[in-house]
PDB file of N, CA, C and O in Angstrom:
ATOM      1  N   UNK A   1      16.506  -1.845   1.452  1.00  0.00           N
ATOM      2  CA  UNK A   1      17.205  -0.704   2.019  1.00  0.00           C
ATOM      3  C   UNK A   1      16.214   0.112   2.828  1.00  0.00           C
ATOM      4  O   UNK A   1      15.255   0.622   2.248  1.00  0.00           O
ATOM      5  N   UNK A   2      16.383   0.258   4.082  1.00  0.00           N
ATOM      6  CA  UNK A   2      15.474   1.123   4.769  1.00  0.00           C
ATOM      7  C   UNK A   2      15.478   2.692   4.243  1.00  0.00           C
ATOM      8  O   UNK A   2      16.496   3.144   3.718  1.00  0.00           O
ATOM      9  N   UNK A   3      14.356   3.458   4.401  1.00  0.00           N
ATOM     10  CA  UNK A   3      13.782   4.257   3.518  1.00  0.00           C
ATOM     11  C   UNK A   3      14.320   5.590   4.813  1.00  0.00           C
ATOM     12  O   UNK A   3      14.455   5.559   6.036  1.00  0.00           O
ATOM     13  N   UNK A   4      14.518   6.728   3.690  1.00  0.00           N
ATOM     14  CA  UNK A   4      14.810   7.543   4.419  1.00  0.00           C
ATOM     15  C   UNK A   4      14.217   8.233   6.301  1.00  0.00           C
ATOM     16  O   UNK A   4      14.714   8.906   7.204  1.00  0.00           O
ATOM     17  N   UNK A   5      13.251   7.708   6.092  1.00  0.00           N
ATOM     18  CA  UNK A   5      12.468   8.221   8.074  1.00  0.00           C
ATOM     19  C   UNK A   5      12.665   7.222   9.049  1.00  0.00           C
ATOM     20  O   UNK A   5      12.201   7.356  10.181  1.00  0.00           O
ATOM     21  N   UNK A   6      13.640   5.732   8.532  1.00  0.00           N
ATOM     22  CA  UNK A   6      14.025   5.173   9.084  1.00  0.00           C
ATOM     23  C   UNK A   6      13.235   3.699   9.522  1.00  0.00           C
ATOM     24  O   UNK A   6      13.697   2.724  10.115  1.00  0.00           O
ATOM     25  N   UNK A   7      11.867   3.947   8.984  1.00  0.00           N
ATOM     26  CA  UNK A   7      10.840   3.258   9.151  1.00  0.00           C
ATOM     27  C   UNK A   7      11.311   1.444   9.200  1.00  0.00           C
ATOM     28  O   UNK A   7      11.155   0.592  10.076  1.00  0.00           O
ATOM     29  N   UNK A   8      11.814   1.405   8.084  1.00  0.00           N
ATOM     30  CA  UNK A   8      12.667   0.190   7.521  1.00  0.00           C
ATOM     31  C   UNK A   8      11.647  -0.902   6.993  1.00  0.00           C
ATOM     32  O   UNK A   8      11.850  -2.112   6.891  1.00  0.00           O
ATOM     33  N   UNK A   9      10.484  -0.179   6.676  1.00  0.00           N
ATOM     34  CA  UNK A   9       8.741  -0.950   6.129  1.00  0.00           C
ATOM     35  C   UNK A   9       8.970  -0.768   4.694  1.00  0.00           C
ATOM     36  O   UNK A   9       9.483   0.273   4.284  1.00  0.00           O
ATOM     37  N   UNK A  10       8.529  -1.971   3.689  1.00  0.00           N
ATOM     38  CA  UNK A  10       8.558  -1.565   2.179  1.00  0.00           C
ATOM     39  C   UNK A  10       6.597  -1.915   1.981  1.00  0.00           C
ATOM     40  O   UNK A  10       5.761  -2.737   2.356  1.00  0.00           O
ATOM     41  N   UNK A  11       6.678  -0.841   1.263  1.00  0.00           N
ATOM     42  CA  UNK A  11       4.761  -1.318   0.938  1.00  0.00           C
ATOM     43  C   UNK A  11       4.961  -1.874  -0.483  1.00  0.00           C
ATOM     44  O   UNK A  11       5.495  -1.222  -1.380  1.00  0.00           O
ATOM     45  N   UNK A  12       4.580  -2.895  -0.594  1.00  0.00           N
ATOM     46  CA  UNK A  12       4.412  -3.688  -1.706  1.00  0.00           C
ATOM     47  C   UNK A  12       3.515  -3.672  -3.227  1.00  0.00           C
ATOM     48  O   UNK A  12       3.396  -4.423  -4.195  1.00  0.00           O
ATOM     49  N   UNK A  13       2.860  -2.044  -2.691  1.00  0.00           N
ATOM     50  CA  UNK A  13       1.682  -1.881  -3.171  1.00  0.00           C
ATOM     51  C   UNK A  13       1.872  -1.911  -4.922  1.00  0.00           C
ATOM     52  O   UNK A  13       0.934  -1.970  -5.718  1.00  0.00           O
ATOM     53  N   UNK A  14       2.805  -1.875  -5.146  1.00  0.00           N
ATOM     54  CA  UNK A  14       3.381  -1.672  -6.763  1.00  0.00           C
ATOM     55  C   UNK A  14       3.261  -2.637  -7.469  1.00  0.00           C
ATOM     56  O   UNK A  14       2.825  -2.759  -8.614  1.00  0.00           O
ATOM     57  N   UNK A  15       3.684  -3.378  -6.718  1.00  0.00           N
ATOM     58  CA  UNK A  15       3.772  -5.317  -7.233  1.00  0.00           C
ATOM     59  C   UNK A  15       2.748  -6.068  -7.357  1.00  0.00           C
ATOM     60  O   UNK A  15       2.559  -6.918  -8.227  1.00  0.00           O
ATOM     61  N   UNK A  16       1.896  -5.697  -6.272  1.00  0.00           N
ATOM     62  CA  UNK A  16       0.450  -6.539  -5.820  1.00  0.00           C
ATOM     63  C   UNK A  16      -0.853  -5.698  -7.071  1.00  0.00           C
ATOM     64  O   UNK A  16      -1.766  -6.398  -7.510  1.00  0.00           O
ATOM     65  N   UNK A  17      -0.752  -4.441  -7.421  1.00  0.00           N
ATOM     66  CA  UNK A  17      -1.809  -3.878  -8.633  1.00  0.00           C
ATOM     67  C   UNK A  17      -0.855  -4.440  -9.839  1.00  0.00           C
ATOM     68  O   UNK A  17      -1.447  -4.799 -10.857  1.00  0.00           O
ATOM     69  N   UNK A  18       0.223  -4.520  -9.818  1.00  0.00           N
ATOM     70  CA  UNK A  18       0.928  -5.110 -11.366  1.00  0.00           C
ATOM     71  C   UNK A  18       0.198  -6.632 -11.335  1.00  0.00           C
ATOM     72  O   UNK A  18      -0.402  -6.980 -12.352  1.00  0.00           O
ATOM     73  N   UNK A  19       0.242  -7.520 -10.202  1.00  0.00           N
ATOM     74  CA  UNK A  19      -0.104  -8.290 -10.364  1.00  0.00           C
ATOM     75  C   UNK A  19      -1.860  -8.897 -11.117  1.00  0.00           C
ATOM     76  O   UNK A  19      -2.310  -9.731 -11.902  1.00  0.00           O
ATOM     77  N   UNK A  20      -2.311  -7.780 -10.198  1.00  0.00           N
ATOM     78  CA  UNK A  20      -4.021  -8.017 -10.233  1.00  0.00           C
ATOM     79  C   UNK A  20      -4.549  -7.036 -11.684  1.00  0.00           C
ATOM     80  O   UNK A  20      -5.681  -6.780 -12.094  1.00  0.00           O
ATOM     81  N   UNK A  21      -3.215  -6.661 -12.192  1.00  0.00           N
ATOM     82  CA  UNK A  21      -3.847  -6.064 -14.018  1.00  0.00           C
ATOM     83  C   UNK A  21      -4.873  -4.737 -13.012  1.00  0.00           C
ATOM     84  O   UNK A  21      -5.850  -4.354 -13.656  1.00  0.00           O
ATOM     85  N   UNK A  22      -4.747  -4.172 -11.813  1.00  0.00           N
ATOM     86  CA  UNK A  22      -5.431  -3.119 -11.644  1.00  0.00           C
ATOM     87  C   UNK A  22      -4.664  -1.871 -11.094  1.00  0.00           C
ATOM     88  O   UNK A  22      -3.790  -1.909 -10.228  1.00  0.00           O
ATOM     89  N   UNK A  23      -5.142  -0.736 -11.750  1.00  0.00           N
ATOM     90  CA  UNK A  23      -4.824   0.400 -11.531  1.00  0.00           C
ATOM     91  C   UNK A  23      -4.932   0.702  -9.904  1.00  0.00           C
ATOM     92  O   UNK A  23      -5.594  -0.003  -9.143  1.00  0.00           O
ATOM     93  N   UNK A  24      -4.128   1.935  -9.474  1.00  0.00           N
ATOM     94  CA  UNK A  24      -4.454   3.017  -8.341  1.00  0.00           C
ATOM     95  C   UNK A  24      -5.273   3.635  -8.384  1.00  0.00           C
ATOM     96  O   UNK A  24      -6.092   3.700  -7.467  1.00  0.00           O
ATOM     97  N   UNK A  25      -5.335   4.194  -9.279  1.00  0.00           N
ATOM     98  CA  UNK A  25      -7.345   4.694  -9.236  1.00  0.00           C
ATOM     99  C   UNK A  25      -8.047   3.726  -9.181  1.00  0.00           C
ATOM    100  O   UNK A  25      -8.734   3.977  -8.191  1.00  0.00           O
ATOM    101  N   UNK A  26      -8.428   2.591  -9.628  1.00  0.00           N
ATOM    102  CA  UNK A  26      -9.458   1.515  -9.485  1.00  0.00           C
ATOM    103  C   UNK A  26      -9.108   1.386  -7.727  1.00  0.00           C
ATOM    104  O   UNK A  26      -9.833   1.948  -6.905  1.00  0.00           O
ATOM    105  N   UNK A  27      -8.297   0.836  -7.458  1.00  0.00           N
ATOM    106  CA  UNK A  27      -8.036   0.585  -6.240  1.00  0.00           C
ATOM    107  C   UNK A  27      -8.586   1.846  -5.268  1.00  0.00           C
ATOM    108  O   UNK A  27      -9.089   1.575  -4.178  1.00  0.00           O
ATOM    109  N   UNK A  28      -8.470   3.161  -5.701  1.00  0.00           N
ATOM    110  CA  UNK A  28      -8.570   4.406  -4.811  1.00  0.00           C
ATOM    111  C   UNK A  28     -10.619   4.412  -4.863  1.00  0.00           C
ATOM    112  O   UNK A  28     -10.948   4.884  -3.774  1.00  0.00           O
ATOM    113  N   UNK A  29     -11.091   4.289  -5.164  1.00  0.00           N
ATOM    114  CA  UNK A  29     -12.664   4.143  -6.190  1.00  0.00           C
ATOM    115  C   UNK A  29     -12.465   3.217  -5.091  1.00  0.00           C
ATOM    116  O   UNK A  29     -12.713   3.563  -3.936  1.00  0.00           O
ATOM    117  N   UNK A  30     -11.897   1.697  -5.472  1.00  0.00           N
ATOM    118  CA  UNK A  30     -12.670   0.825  -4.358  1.00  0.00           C
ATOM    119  C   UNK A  30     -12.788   0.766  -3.097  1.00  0.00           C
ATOM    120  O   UNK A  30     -13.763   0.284  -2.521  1.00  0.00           O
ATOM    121  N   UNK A  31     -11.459   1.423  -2.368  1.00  0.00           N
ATOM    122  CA  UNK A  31     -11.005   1.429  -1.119  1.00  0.00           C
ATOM    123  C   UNK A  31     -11.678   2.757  -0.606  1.00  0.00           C
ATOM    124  O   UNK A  31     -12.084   2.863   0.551  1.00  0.00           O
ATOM    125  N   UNK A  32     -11.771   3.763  -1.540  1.00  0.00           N
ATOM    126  CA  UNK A  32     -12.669   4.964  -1.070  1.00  0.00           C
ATOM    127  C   UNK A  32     -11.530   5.830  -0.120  1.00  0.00           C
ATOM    128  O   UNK A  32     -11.794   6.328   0.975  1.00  0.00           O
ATOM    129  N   UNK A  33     -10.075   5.890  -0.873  1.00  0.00           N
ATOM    130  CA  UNK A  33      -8.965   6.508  -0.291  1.00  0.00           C
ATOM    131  C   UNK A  33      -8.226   7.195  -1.861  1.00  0.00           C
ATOM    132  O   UNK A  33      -7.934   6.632  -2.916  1.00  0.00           O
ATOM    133  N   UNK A  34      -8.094   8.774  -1.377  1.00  0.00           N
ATOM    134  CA  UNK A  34      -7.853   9.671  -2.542  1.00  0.00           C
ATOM    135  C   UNK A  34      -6.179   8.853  -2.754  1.00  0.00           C
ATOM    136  O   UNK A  34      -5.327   8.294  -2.062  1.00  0.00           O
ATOM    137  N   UNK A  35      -6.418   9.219  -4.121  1.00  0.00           N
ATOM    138  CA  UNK A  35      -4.816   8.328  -5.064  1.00  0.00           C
ATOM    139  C   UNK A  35      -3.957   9.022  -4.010  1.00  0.00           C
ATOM    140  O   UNK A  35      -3.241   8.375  -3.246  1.00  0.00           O
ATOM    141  N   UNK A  36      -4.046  10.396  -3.983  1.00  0.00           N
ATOM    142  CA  UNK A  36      -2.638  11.183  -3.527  1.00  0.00           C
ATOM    143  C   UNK A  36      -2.250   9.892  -2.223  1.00  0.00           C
ATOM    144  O   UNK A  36      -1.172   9.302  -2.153  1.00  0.00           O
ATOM    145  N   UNK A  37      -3.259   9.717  -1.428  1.00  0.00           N
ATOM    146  CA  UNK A  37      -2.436   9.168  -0.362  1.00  0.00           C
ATOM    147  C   UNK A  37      -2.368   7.588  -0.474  1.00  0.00           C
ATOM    148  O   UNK A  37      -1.730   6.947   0.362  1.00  0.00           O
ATOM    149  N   UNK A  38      -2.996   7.008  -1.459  1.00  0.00           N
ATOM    150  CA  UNK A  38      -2.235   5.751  -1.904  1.00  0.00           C
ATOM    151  C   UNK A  38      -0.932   5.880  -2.486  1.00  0.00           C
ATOM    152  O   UNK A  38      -0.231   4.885  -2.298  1.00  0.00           O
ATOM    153  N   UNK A  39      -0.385   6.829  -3.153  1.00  0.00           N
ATOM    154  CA  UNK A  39       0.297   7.049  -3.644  1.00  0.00           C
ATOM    155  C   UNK A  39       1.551   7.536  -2.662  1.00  0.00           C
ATOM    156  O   UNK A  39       2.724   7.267  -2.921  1.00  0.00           O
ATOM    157  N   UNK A  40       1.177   8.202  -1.640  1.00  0.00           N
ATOM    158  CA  UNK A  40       2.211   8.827  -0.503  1.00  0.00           C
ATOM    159  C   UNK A  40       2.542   7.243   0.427  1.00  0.00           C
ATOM    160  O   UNK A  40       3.508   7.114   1.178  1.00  0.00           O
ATOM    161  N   UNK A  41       1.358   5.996   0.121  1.00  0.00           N
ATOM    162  CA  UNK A  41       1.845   4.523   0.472  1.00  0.00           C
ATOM    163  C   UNK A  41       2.968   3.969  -0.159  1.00  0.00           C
ATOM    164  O   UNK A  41       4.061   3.565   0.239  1.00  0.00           O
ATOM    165  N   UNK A  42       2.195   4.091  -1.669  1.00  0.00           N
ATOM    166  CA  UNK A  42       2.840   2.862  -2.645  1.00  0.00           C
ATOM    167  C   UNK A  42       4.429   3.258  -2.812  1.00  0.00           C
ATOM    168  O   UNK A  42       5.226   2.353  -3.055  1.00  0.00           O
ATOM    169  N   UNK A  43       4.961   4.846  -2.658  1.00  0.00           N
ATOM    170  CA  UNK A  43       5.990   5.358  -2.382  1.00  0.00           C
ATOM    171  C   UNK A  43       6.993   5.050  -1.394  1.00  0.00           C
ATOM    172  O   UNK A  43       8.220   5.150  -1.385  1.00  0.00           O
ATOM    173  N   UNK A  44       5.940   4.557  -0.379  1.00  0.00           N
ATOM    174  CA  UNK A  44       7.019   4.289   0.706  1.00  0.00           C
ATOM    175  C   UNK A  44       7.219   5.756   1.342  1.00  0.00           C
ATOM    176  O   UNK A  44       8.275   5.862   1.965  1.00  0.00           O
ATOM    177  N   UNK A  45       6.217   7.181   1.296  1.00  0.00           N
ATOM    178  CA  UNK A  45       6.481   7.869   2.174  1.00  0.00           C
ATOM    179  C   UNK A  45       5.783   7.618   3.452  1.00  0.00           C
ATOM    180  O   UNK A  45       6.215   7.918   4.565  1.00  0.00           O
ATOM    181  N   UNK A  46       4.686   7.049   3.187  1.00  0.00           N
ATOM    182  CA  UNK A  46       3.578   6.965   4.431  1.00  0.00           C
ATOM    183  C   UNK A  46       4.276   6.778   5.826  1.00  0.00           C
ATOM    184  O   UNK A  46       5.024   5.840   6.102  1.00  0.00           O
ATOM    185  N   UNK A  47       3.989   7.618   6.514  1.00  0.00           N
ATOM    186  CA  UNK A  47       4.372   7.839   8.552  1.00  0.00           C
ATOM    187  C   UNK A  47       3.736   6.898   8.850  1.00  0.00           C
ATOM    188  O   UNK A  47       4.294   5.937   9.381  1.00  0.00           O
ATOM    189  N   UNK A  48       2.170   6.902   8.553  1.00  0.00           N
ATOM    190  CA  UNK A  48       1.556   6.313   9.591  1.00  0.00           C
ATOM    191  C   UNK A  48      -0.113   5.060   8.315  1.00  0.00           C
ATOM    192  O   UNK A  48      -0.337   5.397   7.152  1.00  0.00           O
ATOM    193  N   UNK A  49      -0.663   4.193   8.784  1.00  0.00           N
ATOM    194  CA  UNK A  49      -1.504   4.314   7.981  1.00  0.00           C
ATOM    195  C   UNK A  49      -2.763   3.750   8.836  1.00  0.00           C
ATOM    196  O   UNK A  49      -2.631   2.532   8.961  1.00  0.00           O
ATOM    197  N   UNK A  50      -3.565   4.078   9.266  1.00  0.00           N
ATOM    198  CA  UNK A  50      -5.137   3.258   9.695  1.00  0.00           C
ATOM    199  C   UNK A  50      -4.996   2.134   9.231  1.00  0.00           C
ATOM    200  O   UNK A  50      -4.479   1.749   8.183  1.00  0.00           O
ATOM    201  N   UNK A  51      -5.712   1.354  10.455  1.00  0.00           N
ATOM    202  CA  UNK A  51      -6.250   0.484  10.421  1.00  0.00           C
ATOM    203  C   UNK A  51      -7.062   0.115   9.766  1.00  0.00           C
ATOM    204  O   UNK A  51      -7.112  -1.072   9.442  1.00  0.00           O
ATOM    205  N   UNK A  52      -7.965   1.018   9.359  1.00  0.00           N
ATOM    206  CA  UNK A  52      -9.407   0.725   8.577  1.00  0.00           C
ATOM    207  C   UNK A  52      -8.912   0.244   6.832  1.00  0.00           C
ATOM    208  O   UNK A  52      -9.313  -0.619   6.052  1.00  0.00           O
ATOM    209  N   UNK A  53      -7.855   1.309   6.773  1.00  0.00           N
ATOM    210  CA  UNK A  53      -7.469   1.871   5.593  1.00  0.00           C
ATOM    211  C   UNK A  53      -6.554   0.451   5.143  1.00  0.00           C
ATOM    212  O   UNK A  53      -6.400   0.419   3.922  1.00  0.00           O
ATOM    213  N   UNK A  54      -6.105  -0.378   5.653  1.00  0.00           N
ATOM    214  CA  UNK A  54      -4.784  -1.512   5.548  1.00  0.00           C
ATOM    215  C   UNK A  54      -5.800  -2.502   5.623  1.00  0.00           C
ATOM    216  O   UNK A  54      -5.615  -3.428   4.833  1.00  0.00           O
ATOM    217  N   UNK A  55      -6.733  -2.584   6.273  1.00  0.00           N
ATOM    218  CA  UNK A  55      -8.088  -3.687   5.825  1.00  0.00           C
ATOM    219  C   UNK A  55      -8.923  -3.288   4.595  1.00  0.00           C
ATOM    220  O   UNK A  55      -9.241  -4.099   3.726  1.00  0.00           O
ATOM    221  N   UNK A  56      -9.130  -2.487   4.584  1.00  0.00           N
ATOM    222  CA  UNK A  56      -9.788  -2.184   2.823  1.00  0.00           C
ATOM    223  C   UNK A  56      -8.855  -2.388   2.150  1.00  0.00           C
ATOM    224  O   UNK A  56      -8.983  -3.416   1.484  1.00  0.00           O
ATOM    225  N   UNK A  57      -7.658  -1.704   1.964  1.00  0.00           N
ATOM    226  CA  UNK A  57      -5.971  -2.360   0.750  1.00  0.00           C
ATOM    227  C   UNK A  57      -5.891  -3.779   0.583  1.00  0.00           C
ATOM    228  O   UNK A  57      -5.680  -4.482  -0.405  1.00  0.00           O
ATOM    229  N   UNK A  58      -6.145  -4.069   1.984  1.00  0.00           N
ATOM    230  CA  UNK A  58      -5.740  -6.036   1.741  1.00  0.00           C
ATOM    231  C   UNK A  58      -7.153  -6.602   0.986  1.00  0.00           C
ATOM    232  O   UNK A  58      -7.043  -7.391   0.049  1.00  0.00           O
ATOM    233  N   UNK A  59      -8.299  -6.212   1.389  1.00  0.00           N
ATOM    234  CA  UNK A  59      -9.851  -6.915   1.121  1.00  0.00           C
ATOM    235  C   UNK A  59      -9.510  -6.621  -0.350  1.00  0.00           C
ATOM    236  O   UNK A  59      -9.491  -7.555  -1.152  1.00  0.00           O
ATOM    237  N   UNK A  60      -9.210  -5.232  -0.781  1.00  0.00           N
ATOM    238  CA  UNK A  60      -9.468  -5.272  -2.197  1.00  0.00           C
ATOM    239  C   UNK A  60      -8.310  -6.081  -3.071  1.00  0.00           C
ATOM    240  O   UNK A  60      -8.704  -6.778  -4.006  1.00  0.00           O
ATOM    241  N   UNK A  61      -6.961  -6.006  -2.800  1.00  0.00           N
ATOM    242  CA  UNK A  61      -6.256  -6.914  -3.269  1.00  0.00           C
ATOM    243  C   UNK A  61      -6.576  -8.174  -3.100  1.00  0.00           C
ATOM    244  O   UNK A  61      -6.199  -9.064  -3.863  1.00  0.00           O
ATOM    245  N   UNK A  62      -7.471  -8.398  -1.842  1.00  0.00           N
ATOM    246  CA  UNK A  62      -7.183  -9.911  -1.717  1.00  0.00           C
ATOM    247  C   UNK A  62      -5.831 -10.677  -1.592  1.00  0.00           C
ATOM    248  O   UNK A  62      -5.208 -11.628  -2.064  1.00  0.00           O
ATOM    249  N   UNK A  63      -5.730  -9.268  -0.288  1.00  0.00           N
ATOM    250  CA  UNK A  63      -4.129  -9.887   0.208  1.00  0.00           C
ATOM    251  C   UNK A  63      -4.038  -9.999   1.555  1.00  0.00           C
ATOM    252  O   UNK A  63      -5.084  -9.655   2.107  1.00  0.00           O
ATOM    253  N   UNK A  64      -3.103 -10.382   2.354  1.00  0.00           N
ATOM    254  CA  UNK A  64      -2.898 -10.312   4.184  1.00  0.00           C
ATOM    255  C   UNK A  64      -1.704  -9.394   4.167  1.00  0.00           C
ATOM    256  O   UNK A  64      -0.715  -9.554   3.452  1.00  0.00           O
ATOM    257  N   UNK A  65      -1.915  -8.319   5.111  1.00  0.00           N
ATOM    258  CA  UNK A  65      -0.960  -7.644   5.404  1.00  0.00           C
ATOM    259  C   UNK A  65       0.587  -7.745   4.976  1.00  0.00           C
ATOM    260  O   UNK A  65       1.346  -7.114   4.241  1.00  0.00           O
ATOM    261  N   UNK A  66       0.640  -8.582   5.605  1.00  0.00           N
ATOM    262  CA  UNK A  66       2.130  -9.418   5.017  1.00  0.00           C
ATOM    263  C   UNK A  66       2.606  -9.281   3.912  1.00  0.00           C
ATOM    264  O   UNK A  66       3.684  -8.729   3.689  1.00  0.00           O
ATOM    265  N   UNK A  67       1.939  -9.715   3.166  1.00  0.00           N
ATOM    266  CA  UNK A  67       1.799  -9.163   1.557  1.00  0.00           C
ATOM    267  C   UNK A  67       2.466  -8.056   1.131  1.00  0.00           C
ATOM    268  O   UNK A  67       3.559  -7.889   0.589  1.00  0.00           O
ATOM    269  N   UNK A  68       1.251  -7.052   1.623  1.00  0.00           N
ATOM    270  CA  UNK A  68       1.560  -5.992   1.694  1.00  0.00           C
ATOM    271  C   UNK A  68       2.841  -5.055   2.034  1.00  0.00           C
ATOM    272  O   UNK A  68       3.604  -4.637   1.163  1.00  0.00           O
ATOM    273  N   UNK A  69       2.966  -4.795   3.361  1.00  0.00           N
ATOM    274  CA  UNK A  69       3.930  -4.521   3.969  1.00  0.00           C
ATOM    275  C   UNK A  69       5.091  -5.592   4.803  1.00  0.00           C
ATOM    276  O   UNK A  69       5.072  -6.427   5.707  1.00  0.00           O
ATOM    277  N   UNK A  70       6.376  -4.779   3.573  1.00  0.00           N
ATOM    278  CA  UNK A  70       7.346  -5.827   4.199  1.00  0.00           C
ATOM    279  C   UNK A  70       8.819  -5.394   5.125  1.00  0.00           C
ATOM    280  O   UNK A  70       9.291  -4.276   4.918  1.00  0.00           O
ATOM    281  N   UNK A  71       9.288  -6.029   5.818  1.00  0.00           N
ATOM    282  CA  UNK A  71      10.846  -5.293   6.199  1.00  0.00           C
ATOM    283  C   UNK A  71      11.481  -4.814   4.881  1.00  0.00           C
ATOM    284  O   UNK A  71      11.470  -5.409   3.803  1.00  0.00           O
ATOM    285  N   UNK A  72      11.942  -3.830   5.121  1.00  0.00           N
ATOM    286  CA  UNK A  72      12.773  -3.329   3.832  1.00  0.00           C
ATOM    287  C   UNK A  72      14.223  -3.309   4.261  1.00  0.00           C
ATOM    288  O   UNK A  72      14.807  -2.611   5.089  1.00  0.00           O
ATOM    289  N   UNK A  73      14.775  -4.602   3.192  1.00  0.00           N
ATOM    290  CA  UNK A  73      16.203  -4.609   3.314  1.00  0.00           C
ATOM    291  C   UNK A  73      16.871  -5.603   2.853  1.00  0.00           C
ATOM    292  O   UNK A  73      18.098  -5.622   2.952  1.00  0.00           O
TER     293      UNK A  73
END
């Protein structure tokens, strides 16, 4: 279901730390990005997100974008 700002992006980020047995803080520590705004991701509020920031998420999951962010619907 596309998300209220119309974006119609789902971040996967919920599924992919359930998977890897690791926390949002571990992840926030590794990626060197405060929880609040992993958290304004893993929500599905995020507008916008860096580049830098979606290559550190994937390196530390050990995921490809894709993964990550999906069409929501």
């Amino acid at each position: 279901m596309p998300e209220e700002d119309g974006s119609g992006i789902h971040c996967r980020l919920d599924e992919l730390l359930a998977e890897r047995d690791m926390t949002l803080t571990r992840l926030a520590e590794i990626v060197g990005v405060s929880i609040v705004n992993l958290s304004v991701l893993k929500n599905d509020r995020a507008k916008a997100i860096r580049f830098s920031t979606l290559v550190a998420v994937c390196d530390a999951l050990d995921c490809e974008v894709g993964d990550l962010l999906v069409r929501a619907g």
